[in-house]
One Martini backbone bead per residue (centre of mass of N, CA, C, O) as a GRO file, in nm:
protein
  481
    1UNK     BB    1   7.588  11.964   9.469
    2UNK     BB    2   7.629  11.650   9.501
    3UNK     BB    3   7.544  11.355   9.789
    4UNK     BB    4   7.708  11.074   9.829
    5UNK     BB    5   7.727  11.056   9.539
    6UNK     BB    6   7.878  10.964   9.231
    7UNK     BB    7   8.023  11.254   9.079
    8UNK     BB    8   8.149  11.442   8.837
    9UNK     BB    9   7.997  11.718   8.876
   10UNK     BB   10   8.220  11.779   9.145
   11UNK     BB   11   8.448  11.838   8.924
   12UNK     BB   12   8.720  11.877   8.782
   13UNK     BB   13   8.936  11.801   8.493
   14UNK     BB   14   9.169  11.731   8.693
   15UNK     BB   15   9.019  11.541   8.864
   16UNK     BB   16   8.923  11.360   8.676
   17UNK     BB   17   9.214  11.241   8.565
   18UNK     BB   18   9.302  11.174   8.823
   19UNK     BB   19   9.053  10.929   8.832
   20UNK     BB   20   9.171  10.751   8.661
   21UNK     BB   21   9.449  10.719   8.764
   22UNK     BB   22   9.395  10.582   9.011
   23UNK     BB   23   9.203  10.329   8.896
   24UNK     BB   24   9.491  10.202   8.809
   25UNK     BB   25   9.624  10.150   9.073
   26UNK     BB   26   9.456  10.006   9.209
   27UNK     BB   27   9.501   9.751   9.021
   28UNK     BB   28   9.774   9.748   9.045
   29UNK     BB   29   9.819   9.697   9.311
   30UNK     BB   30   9.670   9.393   9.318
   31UNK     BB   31   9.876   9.317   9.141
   32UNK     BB   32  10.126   9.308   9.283
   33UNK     BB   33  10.019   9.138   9.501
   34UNK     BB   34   9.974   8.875   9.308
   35UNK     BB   35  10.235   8.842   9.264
   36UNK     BB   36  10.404   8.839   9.521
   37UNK     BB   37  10.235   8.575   9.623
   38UNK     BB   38  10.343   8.406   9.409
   39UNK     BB   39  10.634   8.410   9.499
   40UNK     BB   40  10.609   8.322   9.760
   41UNK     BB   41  10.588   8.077   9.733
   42UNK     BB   42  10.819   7.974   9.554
   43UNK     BB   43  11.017   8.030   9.744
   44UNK     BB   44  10.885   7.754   9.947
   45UNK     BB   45  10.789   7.618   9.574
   46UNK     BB   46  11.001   7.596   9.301
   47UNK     BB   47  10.745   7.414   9.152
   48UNK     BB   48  10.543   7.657   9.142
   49UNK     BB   49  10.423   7.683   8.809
   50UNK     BB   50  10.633   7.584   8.618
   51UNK     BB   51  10.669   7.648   8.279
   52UNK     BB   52  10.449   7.909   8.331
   53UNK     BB   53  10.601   8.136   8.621
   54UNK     BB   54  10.912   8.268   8.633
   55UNK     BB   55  11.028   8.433   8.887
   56UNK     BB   56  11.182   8.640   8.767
   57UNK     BB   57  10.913   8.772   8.644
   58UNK     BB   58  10.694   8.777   8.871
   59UNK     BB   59  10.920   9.001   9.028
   60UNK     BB   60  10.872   9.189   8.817
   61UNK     BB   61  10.616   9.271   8.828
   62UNK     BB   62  10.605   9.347   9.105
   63UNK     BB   63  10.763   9.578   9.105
   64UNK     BB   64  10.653   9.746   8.848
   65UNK     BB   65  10.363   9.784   8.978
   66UNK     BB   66  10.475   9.952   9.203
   67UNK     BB   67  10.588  10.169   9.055
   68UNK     BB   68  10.362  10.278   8.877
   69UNK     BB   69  10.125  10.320   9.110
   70UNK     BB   70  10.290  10.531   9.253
   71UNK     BB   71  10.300  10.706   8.976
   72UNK     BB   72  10.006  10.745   8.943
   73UNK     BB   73   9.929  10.878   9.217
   74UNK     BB   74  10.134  11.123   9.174
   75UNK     BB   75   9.990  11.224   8.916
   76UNK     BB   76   9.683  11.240   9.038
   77UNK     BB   77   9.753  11.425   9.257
   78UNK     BB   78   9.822  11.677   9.089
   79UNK     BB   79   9.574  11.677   8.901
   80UNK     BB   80   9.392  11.751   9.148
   81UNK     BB   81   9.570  12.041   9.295
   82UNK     BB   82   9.631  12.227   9.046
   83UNK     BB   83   9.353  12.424   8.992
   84UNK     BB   84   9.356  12.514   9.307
   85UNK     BB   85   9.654  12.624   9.331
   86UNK     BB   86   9.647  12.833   9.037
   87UNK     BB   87   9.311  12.916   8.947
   88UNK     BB   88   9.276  12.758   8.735
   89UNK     BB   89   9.315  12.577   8.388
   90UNK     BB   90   9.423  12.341   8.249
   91UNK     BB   91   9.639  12.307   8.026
   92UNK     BB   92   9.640  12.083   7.793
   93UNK     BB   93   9.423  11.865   7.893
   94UNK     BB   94   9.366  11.656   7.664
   95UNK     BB   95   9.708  11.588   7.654
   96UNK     BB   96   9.662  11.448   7.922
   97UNK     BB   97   9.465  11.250   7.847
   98UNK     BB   98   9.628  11.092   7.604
   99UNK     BB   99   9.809  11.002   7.765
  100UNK     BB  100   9.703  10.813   7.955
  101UNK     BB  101   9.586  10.612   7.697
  102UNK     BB  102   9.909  10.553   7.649
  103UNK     BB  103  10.028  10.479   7.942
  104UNK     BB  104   9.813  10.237   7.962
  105UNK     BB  105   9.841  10.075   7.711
  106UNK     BB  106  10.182  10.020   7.772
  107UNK     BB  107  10.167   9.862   7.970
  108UNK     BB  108   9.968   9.633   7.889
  109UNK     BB  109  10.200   9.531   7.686
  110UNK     BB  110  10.413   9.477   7.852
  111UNK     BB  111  10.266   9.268   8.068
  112UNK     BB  112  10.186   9.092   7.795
  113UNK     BB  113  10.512   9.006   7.723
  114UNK     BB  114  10.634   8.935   8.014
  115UNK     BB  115  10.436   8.653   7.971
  116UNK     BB  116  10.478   8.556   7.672
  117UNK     BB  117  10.799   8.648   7.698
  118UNK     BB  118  11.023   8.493   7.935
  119UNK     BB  119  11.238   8.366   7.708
  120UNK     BB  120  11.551   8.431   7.535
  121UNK     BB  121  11.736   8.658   7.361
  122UNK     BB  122  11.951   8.877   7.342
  123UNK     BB  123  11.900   9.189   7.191
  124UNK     BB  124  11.777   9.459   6.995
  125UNK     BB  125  11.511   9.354   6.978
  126UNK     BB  126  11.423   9.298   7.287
  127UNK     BB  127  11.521   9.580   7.396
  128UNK     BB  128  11.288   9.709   7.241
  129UNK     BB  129  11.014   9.477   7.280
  130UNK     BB  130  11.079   9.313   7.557
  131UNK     BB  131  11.382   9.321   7.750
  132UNK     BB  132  11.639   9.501   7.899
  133UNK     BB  133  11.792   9.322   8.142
  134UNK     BB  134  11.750   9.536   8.365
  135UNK     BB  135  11.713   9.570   8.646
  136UNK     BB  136  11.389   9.754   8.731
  137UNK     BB  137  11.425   9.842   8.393
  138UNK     BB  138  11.271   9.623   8.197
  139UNK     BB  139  11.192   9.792   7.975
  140UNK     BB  140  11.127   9.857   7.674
  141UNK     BB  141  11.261  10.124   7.495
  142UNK     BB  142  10.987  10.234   7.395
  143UNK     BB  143  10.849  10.255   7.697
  144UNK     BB  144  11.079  10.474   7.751
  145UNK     BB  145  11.004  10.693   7.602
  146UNK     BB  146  10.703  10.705   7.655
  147UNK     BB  147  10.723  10.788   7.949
  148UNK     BB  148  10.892  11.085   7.870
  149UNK     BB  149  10.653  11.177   7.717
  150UNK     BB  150  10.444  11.177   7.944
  151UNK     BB  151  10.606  11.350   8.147
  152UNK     BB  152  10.614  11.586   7.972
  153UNK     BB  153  10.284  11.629   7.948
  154UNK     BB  154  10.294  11.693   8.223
  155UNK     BB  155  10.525  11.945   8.251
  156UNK     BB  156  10.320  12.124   8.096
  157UNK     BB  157  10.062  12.143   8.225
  158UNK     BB  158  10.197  12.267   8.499
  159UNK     BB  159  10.393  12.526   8.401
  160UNK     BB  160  10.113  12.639   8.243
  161UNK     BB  161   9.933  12.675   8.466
  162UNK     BB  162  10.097  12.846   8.654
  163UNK     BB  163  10.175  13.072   8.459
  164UNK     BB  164   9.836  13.113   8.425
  165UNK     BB  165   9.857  13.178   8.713
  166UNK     BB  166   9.954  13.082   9.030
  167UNK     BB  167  10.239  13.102   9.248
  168UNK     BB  168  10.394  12.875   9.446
  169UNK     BB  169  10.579  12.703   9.678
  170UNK     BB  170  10.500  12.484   9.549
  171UNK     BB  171  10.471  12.493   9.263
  172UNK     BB  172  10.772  12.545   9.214
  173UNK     BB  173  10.903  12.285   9.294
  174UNK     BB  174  10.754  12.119   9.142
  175UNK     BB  175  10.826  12.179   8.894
  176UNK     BB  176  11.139  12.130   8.916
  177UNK     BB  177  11.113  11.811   8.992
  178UNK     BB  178  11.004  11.741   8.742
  179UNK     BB  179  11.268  11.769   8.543
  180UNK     BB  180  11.372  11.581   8.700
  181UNK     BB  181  11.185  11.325   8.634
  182UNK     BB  182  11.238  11.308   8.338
  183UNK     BB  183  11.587  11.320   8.330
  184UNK     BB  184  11.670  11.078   8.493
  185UNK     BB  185  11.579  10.844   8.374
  186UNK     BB  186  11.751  10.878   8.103
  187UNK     BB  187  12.005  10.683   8.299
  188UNK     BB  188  11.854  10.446   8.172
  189UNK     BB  189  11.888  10.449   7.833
  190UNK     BB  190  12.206  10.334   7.857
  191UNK     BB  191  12.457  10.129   7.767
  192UNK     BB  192  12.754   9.999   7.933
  193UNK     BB  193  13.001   9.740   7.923
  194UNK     BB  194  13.114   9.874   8.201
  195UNK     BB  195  12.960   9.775   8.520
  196UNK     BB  196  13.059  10.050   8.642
  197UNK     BB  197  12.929  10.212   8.507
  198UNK     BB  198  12.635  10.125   8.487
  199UNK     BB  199  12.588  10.132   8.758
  200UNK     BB  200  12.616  10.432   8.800
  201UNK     BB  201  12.383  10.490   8.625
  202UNK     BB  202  12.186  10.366   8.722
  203UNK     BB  203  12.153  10.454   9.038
  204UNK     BB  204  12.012  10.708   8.962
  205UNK     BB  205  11.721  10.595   8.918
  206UNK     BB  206  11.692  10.401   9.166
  207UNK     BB  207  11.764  10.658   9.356
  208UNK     BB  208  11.694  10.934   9.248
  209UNK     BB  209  11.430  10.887   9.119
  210UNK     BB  210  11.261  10.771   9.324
  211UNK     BB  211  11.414  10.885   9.633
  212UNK     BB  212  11.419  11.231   9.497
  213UNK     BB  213  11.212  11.291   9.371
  214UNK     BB  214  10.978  11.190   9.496
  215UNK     BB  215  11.008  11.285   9.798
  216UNK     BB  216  10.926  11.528   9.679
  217UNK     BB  217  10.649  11.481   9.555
  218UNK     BB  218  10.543  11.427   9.812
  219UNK     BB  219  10.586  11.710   9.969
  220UNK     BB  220  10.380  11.861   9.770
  221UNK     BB  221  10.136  11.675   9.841
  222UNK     BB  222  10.124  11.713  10.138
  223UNK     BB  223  10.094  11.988  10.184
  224UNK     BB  224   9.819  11.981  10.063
  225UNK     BB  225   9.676  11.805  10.194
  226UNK     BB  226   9.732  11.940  10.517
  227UNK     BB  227   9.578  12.186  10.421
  228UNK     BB  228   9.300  12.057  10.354
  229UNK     BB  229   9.245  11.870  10.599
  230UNK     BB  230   9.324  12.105  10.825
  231UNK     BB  231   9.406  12.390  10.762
  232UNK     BB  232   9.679  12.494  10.700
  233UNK     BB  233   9.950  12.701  10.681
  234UNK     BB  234  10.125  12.776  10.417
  235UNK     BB  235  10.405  12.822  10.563
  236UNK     BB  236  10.479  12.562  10.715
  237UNK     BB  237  10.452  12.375  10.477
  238UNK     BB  238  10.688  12.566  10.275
  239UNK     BB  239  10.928  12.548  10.518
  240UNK     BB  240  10.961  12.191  10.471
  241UNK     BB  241  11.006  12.180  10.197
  242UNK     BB  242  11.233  12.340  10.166
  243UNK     BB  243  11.419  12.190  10.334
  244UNK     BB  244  11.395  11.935  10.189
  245UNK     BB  245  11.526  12.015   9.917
  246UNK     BB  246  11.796  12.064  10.076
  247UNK     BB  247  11.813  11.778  10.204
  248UNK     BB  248  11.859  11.633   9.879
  249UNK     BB  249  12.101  11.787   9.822
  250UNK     BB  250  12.279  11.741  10.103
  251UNK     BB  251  12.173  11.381  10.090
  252UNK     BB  252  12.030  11.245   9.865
  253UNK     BB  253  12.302  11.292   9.664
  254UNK     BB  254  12.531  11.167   9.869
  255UNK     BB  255  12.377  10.895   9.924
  256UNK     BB  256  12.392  10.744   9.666
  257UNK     BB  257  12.692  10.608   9.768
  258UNK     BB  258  12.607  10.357   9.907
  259UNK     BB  259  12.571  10.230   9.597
  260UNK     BB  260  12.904  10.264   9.580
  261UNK     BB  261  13.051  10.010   9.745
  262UNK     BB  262  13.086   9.711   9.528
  263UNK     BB  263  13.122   9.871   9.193
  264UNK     BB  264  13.409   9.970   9.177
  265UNK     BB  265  13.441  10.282   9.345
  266UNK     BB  266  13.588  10.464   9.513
  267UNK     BB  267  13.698  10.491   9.882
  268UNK     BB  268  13.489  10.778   9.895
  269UNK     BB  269  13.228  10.677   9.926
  270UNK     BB  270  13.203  10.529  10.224
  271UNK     BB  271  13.197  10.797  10.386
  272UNK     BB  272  12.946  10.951  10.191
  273UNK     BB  273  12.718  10.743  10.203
  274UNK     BB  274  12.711  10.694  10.509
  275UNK     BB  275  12.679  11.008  10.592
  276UNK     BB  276  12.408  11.105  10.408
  277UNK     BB  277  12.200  10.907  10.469
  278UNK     BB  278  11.868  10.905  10.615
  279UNK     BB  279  11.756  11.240  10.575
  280UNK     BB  280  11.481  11.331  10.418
  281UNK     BB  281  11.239  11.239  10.606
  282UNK     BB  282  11.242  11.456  10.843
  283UNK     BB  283  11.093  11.690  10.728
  284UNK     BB  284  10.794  11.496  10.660
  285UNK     BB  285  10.748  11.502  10.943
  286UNK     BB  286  10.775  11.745  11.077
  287UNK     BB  287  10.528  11.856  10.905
  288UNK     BB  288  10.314  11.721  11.039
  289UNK     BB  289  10.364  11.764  11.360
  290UNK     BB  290  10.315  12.044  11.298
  291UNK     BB  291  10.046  12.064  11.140
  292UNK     BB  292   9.915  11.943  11.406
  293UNK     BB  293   9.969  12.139  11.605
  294UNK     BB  294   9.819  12.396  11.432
  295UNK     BB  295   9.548  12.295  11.459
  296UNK     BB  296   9.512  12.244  11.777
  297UNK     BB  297   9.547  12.543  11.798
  298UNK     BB  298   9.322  12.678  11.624
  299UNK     BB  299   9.072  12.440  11.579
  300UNK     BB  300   9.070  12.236  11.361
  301UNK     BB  301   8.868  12.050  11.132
  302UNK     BB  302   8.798  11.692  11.047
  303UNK     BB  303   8.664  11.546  10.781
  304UNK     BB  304   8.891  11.350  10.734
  305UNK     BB  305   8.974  11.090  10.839
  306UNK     BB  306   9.134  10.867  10.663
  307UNK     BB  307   9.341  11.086  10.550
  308UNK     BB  308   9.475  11.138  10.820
  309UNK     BB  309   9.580  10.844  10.927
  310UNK     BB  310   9.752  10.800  10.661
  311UNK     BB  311   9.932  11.053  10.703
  312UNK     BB  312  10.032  10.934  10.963
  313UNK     BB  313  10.146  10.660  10.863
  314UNK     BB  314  10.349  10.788  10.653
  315UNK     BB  315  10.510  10.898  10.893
  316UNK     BB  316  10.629  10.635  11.021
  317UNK     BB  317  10.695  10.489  10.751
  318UNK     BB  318  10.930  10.662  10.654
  319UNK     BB  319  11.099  10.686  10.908
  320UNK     BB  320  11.129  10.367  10.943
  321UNK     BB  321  11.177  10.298  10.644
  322UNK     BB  322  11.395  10.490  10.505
  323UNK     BB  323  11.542  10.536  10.804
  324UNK     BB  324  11.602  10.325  11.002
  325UNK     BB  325  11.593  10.051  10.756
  326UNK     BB  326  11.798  10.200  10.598
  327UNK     BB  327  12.066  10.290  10.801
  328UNK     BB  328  12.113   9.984  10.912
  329UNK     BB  329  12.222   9.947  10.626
  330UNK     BB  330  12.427  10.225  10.563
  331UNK     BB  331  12.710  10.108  10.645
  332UNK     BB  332  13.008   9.960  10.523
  333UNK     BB  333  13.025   9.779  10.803
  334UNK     BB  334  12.735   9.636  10.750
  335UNK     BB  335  12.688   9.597  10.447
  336UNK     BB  336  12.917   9.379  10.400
  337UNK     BB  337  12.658   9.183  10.475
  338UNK     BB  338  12.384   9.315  10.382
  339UNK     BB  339  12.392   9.262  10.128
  340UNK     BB  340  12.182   9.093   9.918
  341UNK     BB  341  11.976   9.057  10.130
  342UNK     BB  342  11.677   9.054  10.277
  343UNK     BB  343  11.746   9.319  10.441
  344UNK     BB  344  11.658   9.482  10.142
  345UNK     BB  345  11.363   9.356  10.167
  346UNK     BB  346  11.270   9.504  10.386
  347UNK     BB  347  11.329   9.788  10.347
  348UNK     BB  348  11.148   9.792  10.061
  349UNK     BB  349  10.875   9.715  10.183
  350UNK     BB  350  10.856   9.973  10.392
  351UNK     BB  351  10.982  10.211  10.218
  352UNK     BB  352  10.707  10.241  10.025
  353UNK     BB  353  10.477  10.220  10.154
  354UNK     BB  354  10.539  10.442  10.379
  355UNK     BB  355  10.633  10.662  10.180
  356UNK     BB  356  10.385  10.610   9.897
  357UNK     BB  357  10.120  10.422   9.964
  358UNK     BB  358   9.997  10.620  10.203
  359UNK     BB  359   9.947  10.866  10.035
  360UNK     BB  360   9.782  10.768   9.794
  361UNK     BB  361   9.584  10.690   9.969
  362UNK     BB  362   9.496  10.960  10.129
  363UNK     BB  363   9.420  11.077   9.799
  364UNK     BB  364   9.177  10.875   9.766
  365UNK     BB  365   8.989  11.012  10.006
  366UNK     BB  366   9.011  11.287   9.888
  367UNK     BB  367   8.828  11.215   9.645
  368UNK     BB  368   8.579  11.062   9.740
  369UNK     BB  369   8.491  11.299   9.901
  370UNK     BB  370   8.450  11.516   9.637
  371UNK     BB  371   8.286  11.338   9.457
  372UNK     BB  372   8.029  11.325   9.666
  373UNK     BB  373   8.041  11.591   9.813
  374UNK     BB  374   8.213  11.677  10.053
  375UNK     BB  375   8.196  11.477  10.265
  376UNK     BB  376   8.142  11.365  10.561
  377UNK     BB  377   8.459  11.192  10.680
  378UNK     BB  378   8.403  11.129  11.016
  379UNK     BB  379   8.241  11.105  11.257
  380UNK     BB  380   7.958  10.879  11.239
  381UNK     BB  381   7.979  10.644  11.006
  382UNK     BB  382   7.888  10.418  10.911
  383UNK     BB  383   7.960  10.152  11.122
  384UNK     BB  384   8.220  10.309  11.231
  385UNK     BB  385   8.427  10.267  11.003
  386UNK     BB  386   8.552   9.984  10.969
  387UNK     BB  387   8.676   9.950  10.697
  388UNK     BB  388   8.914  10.192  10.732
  389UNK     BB  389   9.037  10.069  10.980
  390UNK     BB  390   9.097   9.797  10.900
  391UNK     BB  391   9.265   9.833  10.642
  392UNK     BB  392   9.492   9.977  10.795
  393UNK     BB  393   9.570   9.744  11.010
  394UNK     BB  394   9.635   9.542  10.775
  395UNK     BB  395   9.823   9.637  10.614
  396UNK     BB  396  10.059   9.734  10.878
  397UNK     BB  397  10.085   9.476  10.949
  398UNK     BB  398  10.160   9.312  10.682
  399UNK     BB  399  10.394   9.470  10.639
  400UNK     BB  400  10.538   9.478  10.899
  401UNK     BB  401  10.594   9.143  10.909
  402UNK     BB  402  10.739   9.122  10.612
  403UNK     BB  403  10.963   9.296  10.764
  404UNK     BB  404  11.072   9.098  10.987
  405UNK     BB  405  11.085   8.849  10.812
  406UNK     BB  406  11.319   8.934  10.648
  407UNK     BB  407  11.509   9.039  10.827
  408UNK     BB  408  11.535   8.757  10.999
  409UNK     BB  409  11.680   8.641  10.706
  410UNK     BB  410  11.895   8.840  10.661
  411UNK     BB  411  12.023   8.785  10.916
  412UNK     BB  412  12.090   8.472  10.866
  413UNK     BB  413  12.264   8.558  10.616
  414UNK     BB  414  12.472   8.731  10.696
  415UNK     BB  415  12.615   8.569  10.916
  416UNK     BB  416  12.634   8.265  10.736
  417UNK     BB  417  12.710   8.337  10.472
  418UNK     BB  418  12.925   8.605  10.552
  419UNK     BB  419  13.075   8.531  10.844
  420UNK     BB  420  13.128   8.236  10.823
  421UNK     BB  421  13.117   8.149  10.500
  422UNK     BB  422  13.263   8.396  10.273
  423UNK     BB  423  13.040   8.408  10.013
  424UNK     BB  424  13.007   8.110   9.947
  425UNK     BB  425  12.844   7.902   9.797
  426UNK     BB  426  12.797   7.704  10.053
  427UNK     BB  427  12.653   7.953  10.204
  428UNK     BB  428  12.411   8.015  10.044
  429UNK     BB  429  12.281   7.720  10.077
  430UNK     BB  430  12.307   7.732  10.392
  431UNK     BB  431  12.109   7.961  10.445
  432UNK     BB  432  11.874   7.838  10.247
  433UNK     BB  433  11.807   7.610  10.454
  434UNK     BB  434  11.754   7.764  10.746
  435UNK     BB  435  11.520   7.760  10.905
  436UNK     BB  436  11.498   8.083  10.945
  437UNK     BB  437  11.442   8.114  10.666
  438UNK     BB  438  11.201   7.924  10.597
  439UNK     BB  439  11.016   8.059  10.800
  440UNK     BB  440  11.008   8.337  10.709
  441UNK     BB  441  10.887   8.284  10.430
  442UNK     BB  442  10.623   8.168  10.558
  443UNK     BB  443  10.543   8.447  10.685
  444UNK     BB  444  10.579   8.626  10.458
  445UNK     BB  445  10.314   8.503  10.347
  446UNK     BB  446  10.129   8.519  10.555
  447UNK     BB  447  10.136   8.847  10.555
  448UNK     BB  448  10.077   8.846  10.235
  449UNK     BB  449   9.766   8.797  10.292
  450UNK     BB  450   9.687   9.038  10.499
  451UNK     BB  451   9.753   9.257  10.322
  452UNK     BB  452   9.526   9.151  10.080
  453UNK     BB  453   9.295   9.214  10.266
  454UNK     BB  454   9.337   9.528  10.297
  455UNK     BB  455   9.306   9.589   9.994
  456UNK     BB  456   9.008   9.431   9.973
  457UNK     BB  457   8.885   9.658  10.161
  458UNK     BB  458   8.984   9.938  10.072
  459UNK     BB  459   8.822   9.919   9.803
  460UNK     BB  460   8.534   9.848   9.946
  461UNK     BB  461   8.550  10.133  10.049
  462UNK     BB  462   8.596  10.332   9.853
  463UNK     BB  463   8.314  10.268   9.700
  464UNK     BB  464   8.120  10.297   9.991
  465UNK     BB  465   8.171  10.567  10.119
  466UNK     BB  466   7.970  10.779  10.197
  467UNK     BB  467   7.691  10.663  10.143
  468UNK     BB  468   7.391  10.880  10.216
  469UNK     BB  469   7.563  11.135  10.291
  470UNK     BB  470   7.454  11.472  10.414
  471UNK     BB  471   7.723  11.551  10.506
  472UNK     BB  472   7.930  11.854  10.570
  473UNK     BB  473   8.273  11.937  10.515
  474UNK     BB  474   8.434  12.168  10.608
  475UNK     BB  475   8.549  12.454  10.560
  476UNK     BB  476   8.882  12.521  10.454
  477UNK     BB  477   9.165  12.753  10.421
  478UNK     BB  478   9.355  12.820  10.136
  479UNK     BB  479   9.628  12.985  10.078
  480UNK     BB  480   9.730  13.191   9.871
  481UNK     BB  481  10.061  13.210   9.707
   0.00000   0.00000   0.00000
């Protein structure tokens, strides 16, 4: 094994796989950020790019692009634990990667269909081939079918690999995931003209296919990541995965009810939605805690800071993203005012990176060290890492930032909007008026400015970051299942 530089030849099949996923990620990463500071000038600016590049378009790549990247980098992070994981090669190899360049090739199309017709009629040929219209859903149907079978081709490698290896209990879990990640989807792909009807299946997707299928696939991701970098045991990390997987069924799926406040269904959801949200993050947060403390009692080394420093930042951002700034208007008390207000966009902006950008970022980390030959990514780096320092730094400033700006946004249009003017015209447009609106928002910009520079400095460690290192990282034991 060559060190230092990167080579294929230090990979397995499923690991080279993986580092395709990643880097359309870290694309799309990129993308997301552009869009996104795009979208926040119009907010400021709204005859910015004018007949050029429509706000409603602009944010809906912004979302999209988000959605996929960390889509695919936990596509890219099981494809990369596989191997290790079941002991085995993996099965359907080939069709795995056949996927890869099916559905990248489908995002293609589609983020230049949604930039080339970006207005026109609702109909059978749009929904099919353009935009199906509704928010967060985008996609047009043939997309949306691509999507599944490309899950399905996913859900194959897994199942068959460990079938032919051995089971682990991260293996059973996370096979079981996939089946909810593949099928949860399809509820998003028909239409009831029935608003609340619809609306209520929208939300299958929006919150459980999200929030509650992704929650576990990333606690199956932690899992093993805590192992290969701390070298934790594994019995440790898999029985905060069974909590997790306990606590997604008993409060994950009643928490959903959050989301049926406001979209006429009946009044026992207040109750139920009230009472079950923002108790997920819990266990990931444990089982890293825990991790941490058995690391620390064994005297385990850690040879990847960088790996870990991120593990550990997604331990916070979950928990106040996820948890705290998600809880707080997730009573229907509370939520009566805040809901639809920029405190929505707050919560989401800390809760995504906190919760999914983190550890993604994390395993592009394990994944370079492995690429490069296992080399020490610890103490004594060139330059002191400075690189991944300041890009850890710049990230969760610029994070933390557009949410305190826009929470600061939701907080004035709550007030001003909802309980002053009670939610009338005049009151939307008194509120999107009013100074602390306006400078929130050119905040927002300022922070999403930080945000960007921390993505392209962590761009420039990922590719730089241990050339010519030939020390190599502790070997760490992780106990097969």
């Amino acid at each position: 094994m060559r060190t230092g530089i990167i080579d294929s030849a230090n990979l397995n099949g499923g690991q080279q796989l993986a580092v395709k996923y990643f880097s359309v990620a870290v694309v799309l990463f990129l993308a997301q950020m552009l869009f996104g500071l795009l979208a926040a000038i119009q907010f400021i600016r709204p005859d910015f790019l004018y007949n050029v590049l429509d706000f409603s378009v602009n944010r809906m790549v912004h979302i999209n692009a988000m959605v996929v990247w960390m889509l695919y980098g936990f596509v890219g992070a099981v494809y990369w634990l596989l191997e290790e994981e079941s002991g085995t090669r993996i099965v359907g190899l080939g069709l795995g990667n056949l996927a890869f360049w099916v559905l990248t090739a489908a995002v293609a199309v589609v983020v230049v269909v949604y930039l080339l017709v970006q207005t026109g009629p609702g109909n059978d040929l749009t929904r099919w081939f353009v935009n199906e219209g509704r928010e967060y859903l985008e996609a047009p149907r043939w997309a949306d079918l691509g999507i599944v079978a490309v899950l399905g081709v996913f859900f194959y490698n897994v199942a068959a690999t460990f079938s032919k290896g051995r089971w682990s209990g991260i293996a059973g879990v996370l096979t079981l995931d996939l089946v909810a990640l593949a099928g949860l989807y399809g509820a998003g792909m028909f239409y009831l003209t029935n608003i609340t009807a619809d609306q209520y299946w929208w939300w299958w997707v929006i919150h459980l296919w999200v929030e509650a299928t992704w929650e576990v696939l990333v606690g199956c991701i932690m899992a093993w990541g805590l192992m290969h970098v701390l070298g934790v045991r594994r019995r440790i990390v898999e029985t905060w995965l069974y909590i997790e997987v306990a606590l997604m069924f008993g409060s994950g799926i009643l928490g959903l009810g959050h989301h049926y406040f406001w979209i006429g269904t009946p009044d026992y959801w207040f109750s139920i939605g009230g009472f079950f949200s923002a108790l997920e993050p819990i266990p990931l947060v444990a089982m890293v805690v825990h991790s941490v403390y058995d690391a620390g009692v064994h005297k385990f080394k850690n040879g990847n800071h960088p790996a870990l420093a991120w593990i550990i930042a997604h331990t916070f951002g979950n928990f106040l993203g996820a948890g705290v700034w998600g809880f707080m208007h997730t009573l229907p008390q509370i939520n009566l005012y805040t809901h639809g207000t920029q405190w929505t966009a707050s919560h989401g902006h800390l809760a995504f990176f906190g919760a999914y950008a983190t550890i993604n970022i994390a395993f592009f980390y394990i994944a370079v060290q492995t690429w490069r030959g296992n080399i020490w990514l610890g103490g004594g780096l060139a330059g002191g890492g400075w690189k991944w320092k300041w890009a850890l730094a710049l990230l969760n400033f610029g994070v933390i930032g557009m949410t305190v700006a826009l929470l600061i946004a939701g907080y004035e249009q709550s007030f001003i909007e909802r309980a002053v003017e009670g939610s009338t015209w005049g009151g939307y447009f008194a509120a999107q008026m009013h100074p602390w609106f306006q400078q929130a928002m050119a905040w927002r910009l300022v922070f999403g400015v930080v945000t960007l520079a921390g993505v392209l400095l962590l761009v420039w460690d990922l590719l730089t970051i241990g050339v010519g290192e030939m020390r190599r990282a502790p070997q760490l034991a992780t106990e097969a299942g």
